[in-house]
Steps between C-alpha positions, in 0.01 A plus 500: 500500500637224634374142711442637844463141733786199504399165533666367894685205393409389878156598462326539132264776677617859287662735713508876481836596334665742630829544285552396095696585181511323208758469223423388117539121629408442798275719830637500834366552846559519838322368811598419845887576363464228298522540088303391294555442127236468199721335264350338190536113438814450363356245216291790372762749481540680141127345430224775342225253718394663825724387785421363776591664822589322851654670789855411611648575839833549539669449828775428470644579169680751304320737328612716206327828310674537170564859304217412304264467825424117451534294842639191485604222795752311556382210753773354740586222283574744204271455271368800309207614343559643211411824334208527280609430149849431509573876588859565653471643814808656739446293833663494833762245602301203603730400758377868697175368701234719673265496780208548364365486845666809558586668170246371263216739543743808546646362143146416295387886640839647367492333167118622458649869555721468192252377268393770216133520400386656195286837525280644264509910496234681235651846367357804376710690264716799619399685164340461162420681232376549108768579208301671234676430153335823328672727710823584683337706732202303656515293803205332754767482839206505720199375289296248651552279200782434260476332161663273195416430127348781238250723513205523222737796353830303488638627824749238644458454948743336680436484893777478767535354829738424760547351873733517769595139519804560767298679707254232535699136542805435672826470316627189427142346403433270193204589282275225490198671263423846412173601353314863394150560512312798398164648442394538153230796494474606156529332097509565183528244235482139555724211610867617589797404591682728772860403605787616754789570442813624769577858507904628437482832612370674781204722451269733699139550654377877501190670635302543153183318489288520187141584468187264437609210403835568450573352150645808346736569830582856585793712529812330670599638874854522602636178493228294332625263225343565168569355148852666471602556838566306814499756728345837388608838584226772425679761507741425235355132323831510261710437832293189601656197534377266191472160439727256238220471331124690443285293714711365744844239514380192629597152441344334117369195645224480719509401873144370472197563286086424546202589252291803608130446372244750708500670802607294854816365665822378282812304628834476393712229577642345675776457220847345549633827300288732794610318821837577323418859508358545816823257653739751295330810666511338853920425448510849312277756664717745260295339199201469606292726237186303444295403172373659220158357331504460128149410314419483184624809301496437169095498511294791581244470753705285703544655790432436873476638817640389853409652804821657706636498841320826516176375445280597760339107537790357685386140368565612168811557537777344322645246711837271475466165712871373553543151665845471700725303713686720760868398574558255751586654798881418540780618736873394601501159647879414679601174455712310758782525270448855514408567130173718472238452186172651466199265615187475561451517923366117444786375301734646747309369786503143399869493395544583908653813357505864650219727310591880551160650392254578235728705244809456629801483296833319502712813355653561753469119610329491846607140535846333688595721779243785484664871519382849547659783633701568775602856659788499712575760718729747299221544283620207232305198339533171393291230388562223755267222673285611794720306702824573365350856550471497873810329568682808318329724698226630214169557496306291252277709284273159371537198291562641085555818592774680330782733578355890365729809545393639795319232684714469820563743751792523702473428807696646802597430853325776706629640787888435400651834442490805771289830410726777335446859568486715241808704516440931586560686196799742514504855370732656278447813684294581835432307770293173514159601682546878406540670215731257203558470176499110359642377208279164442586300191273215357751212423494130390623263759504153583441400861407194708076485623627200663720223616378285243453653226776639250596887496131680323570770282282817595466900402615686850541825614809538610561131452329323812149399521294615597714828457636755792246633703487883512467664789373827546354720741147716474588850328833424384537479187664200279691503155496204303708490175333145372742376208423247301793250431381173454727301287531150370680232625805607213522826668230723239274699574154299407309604234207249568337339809604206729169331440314438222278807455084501326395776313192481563507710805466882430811647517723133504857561332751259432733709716682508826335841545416590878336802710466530842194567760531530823225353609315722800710807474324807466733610240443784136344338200914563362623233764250272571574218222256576218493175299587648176781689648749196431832467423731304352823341615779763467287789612349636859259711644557710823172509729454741793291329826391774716354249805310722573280209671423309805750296626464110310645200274402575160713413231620519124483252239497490114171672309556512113195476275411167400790330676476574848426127576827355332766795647323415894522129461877531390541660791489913531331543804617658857392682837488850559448604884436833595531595872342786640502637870164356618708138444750604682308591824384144505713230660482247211713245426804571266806423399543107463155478621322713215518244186337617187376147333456548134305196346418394133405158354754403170507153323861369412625316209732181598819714400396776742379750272176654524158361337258695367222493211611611198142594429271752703331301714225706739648427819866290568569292884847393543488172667802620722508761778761745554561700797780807440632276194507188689282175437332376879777669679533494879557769687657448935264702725583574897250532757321783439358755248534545121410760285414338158436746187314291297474585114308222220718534260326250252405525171143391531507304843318624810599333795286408849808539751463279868755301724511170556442512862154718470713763657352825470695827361411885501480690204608840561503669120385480205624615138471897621688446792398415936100473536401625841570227695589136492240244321535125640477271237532095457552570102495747258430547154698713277454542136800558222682787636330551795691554818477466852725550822440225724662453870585131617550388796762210550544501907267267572649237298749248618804490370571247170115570432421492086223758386363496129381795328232356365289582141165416461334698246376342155651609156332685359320638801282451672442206274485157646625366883804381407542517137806642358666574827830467666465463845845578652655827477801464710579356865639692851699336695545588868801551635573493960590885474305794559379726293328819470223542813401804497081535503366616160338882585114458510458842307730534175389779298177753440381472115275797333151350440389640140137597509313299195248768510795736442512308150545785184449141270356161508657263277409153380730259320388129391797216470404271240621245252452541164586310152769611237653328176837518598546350865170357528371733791630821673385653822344851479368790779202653343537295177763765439885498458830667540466791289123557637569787728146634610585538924652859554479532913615836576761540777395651786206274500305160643398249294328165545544222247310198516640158340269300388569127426300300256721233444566145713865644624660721769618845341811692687444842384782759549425847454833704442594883641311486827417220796092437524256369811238203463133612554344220473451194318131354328322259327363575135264390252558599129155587349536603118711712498498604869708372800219495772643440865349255745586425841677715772804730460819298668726702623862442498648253776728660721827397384387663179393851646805679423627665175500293202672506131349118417165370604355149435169477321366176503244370227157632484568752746569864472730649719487907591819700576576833576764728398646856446725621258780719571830698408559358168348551136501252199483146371452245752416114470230298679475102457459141596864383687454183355754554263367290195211690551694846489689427235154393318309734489356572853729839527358877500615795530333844611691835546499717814443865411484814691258767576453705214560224188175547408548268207718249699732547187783473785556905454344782662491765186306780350191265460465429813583840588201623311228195643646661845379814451153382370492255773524839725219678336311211457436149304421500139747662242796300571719587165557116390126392447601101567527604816234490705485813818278397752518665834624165631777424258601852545562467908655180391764629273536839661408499851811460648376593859233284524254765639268520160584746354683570138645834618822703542642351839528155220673751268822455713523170428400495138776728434736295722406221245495737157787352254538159661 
């Protein structure tokens, strides 16, 4: 390629050479850091003779690589050696001197890396064809050969070819020589002369392929050109799209021509007029449509035959040899001036300027002082110098980068405002703790999340957030008239949402519609906040809690279809405690020393507002945490004992709670309510809307002593250590007083043990991720969605459902109507179509043995719980509590039906008065024939006494049942 030894001007031995570029004047080398220089004699410069060579050393001396890549010197007395035949070249100041015993090689490498070298590329055509002038209808697409000239009957062939010249050479080459060679296989006639010519119009390869030897063609497939047509349409050839002209539009003059004599290979070009095509194709991918081949067809027996790109002899092939010279390789280069121009990395290099990189660009100029972004702490940006960026307090987001809505967080002093309590809803009418009546509007507020940030505005109930905690007590009942009045800031009542809403979620409105669930209570299908029970602002809904329940912190929040997400995040969320008397025989610690800490993650906009994605997005993590509506509060402690009612109030966020100190803490209940007895934990994990009560113990720390609440779990979970999380939740700080120290009871409650064997059903439900057009991917439970209702569990009896997770996440699933138990937890395989488990059964920890409404499933595990269904009938939901995923589609619904409704039609009626009766006497002429009556289906819809039998002592309580 190039001379690889330089003659030691100390030594005239040849030495290995280990670095070397050359220009079109002169080669350069590097050896020992010194540079050498092959310049030619400057006597024979601009002579055709060879020249003689010597080498030069320069050290010192100034060297200089031109745009056009030719190295010239410049001695220390000034004298230059001139460019090769008088050319003008752009040269560095001669007064700027170099090293060259420290810059020259680094310089004669750099300039080599600039240099373009031509390429050569050989194409084979993307597709060809025949035109058959006899007919409009006949067409060769995918022949093996295609043809030009006139047949022995008069029968004009024109063949067709093109190439993808873009997709082949870089833009921005020059076209040095084009030339086509193809196969001739077959003559008639003599001596003729076969020319190209440039196609105008686009035109199209189909599937036929003619028989023998394929001079008469065959019929034209869908989209083959033929004589007429460009692209034809068998169905319908009238409707084809036809060209200007019968034959073809193509250009009059030929790009190149040759004489075809007999069989063997034939080259066109290469032609001024054809690198002119092939350059215009390479600028103008749009128009690149190829050649057509015109012979001789004013002669008969003329024609001849090429072999095709789908010849099955690959040498045969037509091929298109291209010679090319690939842009030089420039980028921005920063003068000291600080004016940037595109050069080569050479050229910049030896004007001592700055080179950027390969393909850099000087809009927007990198040169002078070099900006990028920088995020200040209320969440703004500016485009400032990393230096000027630190000094006001920024962080620098890296050199060119620019200001984008959205790219800086605000970013807030933890720890600066005090932990509110949520304030203790009052009733209209009752007592709080007993039996009351609430009125509990949902309202548009602005309020403060902290000191630094301005006044957020938020949907409320009741206007605080989170809103008034409801108090009840276990078998009193409580009225809630929820009203909807949430208004704009001029005082109307909305008519569309805060946030930006998508449509692409099933059941997503442009509306401030709202419904509410209270989330835990074992409450009638009527009042439990089905999600397409919404309304709009200016109208309410009354709901009826019995608490009928353990004593425990559940609570209510927003649950309308497609929305839910959006209406939580603004803010409707709250606690809902229900004491009962086994509580109350424990000596726990109350009062200002039982603090219900609500948390959720939310991102903030630099005016306060909230930020969320306008688009569905499958999971969202604030980059902020809250704790009762508060970002990193603090909250005093005295010496002693706390009673914490923990609730993850996030939309997607599980959370890995510790403290700072590697204290440890008890865990005394769960989402149901107290577990048995106290579970000592160092952290604990709790999943969106999970709960937990946790007890605290502050005596052993001195006073002024600083505690973090510290996160640690990944987002999205369980994801990777220490991606996505924010590791401080909020801080204690001790106080010298003393606090609550009374010993936390070692027994706390008795819980009922259901029996899996006692099991009427065994469900299975698979959490997956699946495509769709409109969001891009939705998560499903069985593949299946909201309107899917196949689970009727009837009340009165056990079921287990097993969650099974093939996908990389954690699932919180929330089963509505009734708390559940954890059996166990296992590993699975998925073979075909089967989930095979492998490994042991896990059961639950401890801390988790109690009754549960929300379970964790991690990925590739199944998890087993255990439940049974009681008191009320009807629609119920079951679902993810990630809310993106809720809203998304990974929500169900089955109904709870009662003995008797044999057709789970949510009435017990004359039909299944009838299947009762021939349940009695006997399986097998059940009146509704879709109906299957086995003996087993029958004790399941029938035996109410569970002693298996269908018989009259159940005849009570199907008549108890008859008309509801």
């Amino acid at each position: 390629m190039f001379p690889m030894f330089i003659r030691d001007v100390a030594a005239p031995s040849m030495v290995p050479l280990p670095f070397f570029f050359r220009s079109k004047s002169a080669l350069c080398m590097c050896l020992d850091d010194i540079l050498y220089v092959q310049i030619p004699h400057a006597t024979e410069r601009g002579s055709r003779a060879p020249q003689r060579l010597g080498w030069t050393m320069l050290d010192p001396a100034k060297l200089i690589i031109s745009k056009h890549d030719a190295v010239e010197t410049f001695f220390a007395s000034g004298n230059k050696i001139g460019p090769r035949n008088g050319r003008r070249k752009m040269c560095i100041n001669p007064s700027i001197s170099f090293s060259l015993k420290t810059l020259g090689c680094v310089m004669a490498i750099a300039a080599w890396s600039g240099l373009a070298q031509a390429a050569v590329v050989n194409l084979s055509p993307v597709k060809d064809t025949t035109l058959y002038g006899e007919s409009d209808t006949l067409s060769n697409g995918s022949g093996a050969h295609f043809f030009s000239g006139s047949t022995g009957g008069g029968n004009v062939r024109r063949g067709l070819l093109a190439f993808d010249i873009a997709g082949s050479i870089p833009a921005g080459s020059t076209i040095n020589s084009a030339s086509l060679t193809l196969s001739m296989s077959r003559s008639q006639g003599s001596t003729e002369f076969v020319s190209l010519h440039r196609l105008l119009t686009d035109w199209g390869e189909g599937t036929s392929n003619a028989p023998g030897n394929e001079g008469g063609g065959t019929t034209a497939a869908d989209n083959d050109a033929t004589w007429r047509y460009t692209f034809f349409v068998s169905a319908n050839p009238p409707s084809s799209p036809a060209w200007s002209s019968l034959g073809g539009d193509f250009v009059g003059s030929s790009s190149a021509f040759t004489t075809v004599i007999g069989i063997g290979f034939y080259t066109w070009g290469s032609t001024t007029t054809m690198e002119s095509d092939v350059q215009g194709w390479l600028d103008s991918p749009a128009s690149s449509l190829g050649w057509i081949l015109i012979g001789n067809e004013k002669a008969s027996f003329s024609a001849k035959r090429f072999d095709s790109r789908n010849h099955a002899t690959s040498s045969v092939r037509p091929v298109l040899t291209i010679d090319f010279t690939p842009p030089a390789i420039t980028g921005a280069c920063c003068q000291g001036n600080g004016v940037c121009q595109l050069e080569t990395m050479a050229d910049c290099a030896l004007q001592g300027n700055a080179y950027k990189g390969d393909g850099t660009s000087c809009t927007p100029s990198p040169c002078g002082p070099i900006l990028g972004a920088c995020c200040l702490n209320d969440g703004s940006c500016s485009e400032l110098s990393a230096t000027d960026c630190t000094s006001a307090g920024g962080t620098y987001q890296g050199d060119l980068s620019v200001c984008t809505n959205g790219l800086c967080p605000v970013v807030l002093a933890p720890f600066v405002d005090a932990l509110p309590i949520p304030p203790v809803a009052t009733p209209t009418v009752g007592t709080i703790g007993l039996a009351a009546t609430y009125d509990i509007e949902m309202v548009q507020i602005e309020q403060q999340l902290h000191r630094d940030l301005p006044p957020t505005t938020l949907w409320t109930y009741n206007g605080t957030y989170p809103g008034p905690t409801i108090l009840a007590r276990r078998d009193f009942p409580v009225t809630v008239n929820w009203i909807n009045n949430l208004q704009n800031s001029n005082g109307t009542l909305r008519t569309d949402h805060y946030l930006d809403v998508d449509l692409c979620p099933h059941g997503a409105q442009n509306e401030a519609k709202v419904v509410v669930h209270l989330h835990g209570g074992h409450v009638p299908a009527e009042f439990d906040g089905y999600p397409e029970d919404t309304f709009l602002p200016g109208n309410m809904d009354t709901y009826v809690y019995p608490n009928n329940q353990r004593s425990s912190l559940i609570w209510y929040h927003d649950h309308a279809l497609g929305i839910t997400r959006l209406n939580v995040y603004m803010g409707l969320a709250a606690a809902y405690i229900i004491r009962d008397s086994v509580e109350d025989a424990l000596i726990l610690p109350s009062g200002e020393f039982e603090v219900p800490l609500i948390i959720q993650d939310r991102t903030f906009n630099a005016d306060g507002t909230l930020k969320y994605p306008s688009v569905w997005e499958q999971s969202f993590f604030g980059d902020t945490m809250l704790v009762n509506g508060m970002a990193w509060p603090f909250h005093n402690v005295k010496q002693g004992k706390y009673r914490f009612r923990v609730l993850n109030g996030c939309n997607a966020r599980t959370l890995t709670l510790a403290l700072s100190t590697g204290q440890t803490f008890q865990q005394i209940g769960t989402d149901g309510g107290l577990l048995t007895a106290p579970v000592t934990l160092s952290e604990l994990t709790l999943g969106p809307a999970e709960r937990a009560d946790l007890i605290v113990d502050f005596s052993g720390s001195a006073p002024g002593t600083e505690i973090i609440l510290t996160n640690s779990a990944p987002a999205p979970f369980p994801g990777t250590p220490g991606q996505g999380v924010i590791p401080e939740v909020m801080k204690f700080v001790v106080v010298g007083t003393s606090g609550f120290s009374d010993a936390i009871p070692a027994s706390l409650s008795t819980l009922e043990i259901l029996d899996p064997a006692a099991a009427a059903v065994d469900r299975q439900f698979e959490l997956r991720q699946f495509s769709e057009p409109c969001a891009g991917s939705e998560w499903l439970i069985n593949g299946l969605k909201w309107n899917d209702i196949t689970e009727f569990p009837r009340l009165g009896t056990t079921e287990t459902w097993t969650f099974v997770n093939r996908s990389g996440i954690s699932h919180p699933m929330h089963i509505h109507l009734d708390f559940f138990q954890v059996l166990y937890s296992q590993d699975f395989l998925v073979v075909g179509p089967d989930i095979t488990t492998t490994g042991p059964r896990v059961p639950p920890p401890p801390n988790e043995a109690g009754w549960k409404d929300t379970v964790m499933v991690p990925p590739q595990k199944l998890v087993k719980v255990i439940a049974r269904f009681e008191d009320y009938p009807g629609l119920f939901a079951y679902h993810c509590h990630i809310l993106e995923h809720e809203d998304h589609e990974m929500m169900r619904q089955f109904r709870a039906v009662v003995f008797g409704d044999w057709d789970v039609d949510g009435d017990v009626d004359l039909i299944d008065f009838a299947t009762f009766v021939d349940c009695m006497e006997g399986p097998g002429n059940a009146p509704n024939p879709t109906l299957p009556t086995t003996a087993q289906e029958c004790l399941q819809a029938f035996d109410s006494d569970f002693d298996g039998d269908v018989d009259l002592d159940d005849f009570a309580t199907f008549e108890l049942n008859f008309g509801n």
